[in-house]
C-alpha positions as CSV (number, residue, x, y, z in Angstrom):
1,X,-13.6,-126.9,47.8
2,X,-11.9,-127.6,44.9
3,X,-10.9,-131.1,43.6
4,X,-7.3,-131.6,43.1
5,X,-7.3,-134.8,42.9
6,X,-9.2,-138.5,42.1
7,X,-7.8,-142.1,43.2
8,X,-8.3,-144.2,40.3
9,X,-6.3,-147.2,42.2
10,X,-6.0,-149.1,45.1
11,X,-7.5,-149.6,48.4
12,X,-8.8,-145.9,48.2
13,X,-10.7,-146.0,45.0
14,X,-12.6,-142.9,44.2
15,X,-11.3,-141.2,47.1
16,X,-10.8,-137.5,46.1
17,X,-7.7,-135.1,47.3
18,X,-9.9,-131.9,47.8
19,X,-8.1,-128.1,48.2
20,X,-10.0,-125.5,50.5
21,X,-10.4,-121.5,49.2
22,X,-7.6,-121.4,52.2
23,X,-5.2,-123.6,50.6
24,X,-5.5,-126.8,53.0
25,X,-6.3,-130.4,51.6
26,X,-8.1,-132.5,52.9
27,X,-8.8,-136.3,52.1
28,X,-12.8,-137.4,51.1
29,X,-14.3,-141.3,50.5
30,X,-15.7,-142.2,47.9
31,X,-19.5,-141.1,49.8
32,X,-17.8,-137.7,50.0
33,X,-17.1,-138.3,54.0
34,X,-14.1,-136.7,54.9
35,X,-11.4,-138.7,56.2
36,X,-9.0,-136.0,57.8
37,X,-9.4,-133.8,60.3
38,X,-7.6,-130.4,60.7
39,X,-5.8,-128.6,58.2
40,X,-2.9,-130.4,55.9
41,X,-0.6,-130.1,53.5
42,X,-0.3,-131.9,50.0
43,X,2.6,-133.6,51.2
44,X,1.1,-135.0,54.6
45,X,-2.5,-136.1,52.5
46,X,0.3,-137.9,50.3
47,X,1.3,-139.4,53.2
48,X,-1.8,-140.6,54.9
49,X,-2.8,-142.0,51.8
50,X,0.6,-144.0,52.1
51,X,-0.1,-145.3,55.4
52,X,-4.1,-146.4,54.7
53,X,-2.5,-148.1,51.2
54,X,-0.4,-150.3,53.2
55,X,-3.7,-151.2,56.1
């Protein structure tokens, strides 16, 4: 996996946006548990990181 992304902000602080040699993403805590199950897009992680912002 390849890390496309770190959250610097928020609720989700040093939660990474991770890309698979397959080209899905997937969403991992800050204890690197992934948080998403199945394979995803950018634009839906983007959008479950909307929904657990506003938890």
């Amino acid at each position: 996996m390849i890390i496309e992304t770190h959250i610097k902000t928020g609720k989700l602080k040093g939660w990474t946006i991770r890309k698979s040699k397959q080209g899905w993403y997937d969403l991992y805590s800050s204890n690197g548990v992934s948080q998403t199950q199945g394979k995803h897009t950018l634009e839906e992680i983007k959008e479950i990181i909307k929904s657990k912002h506003s938890i």
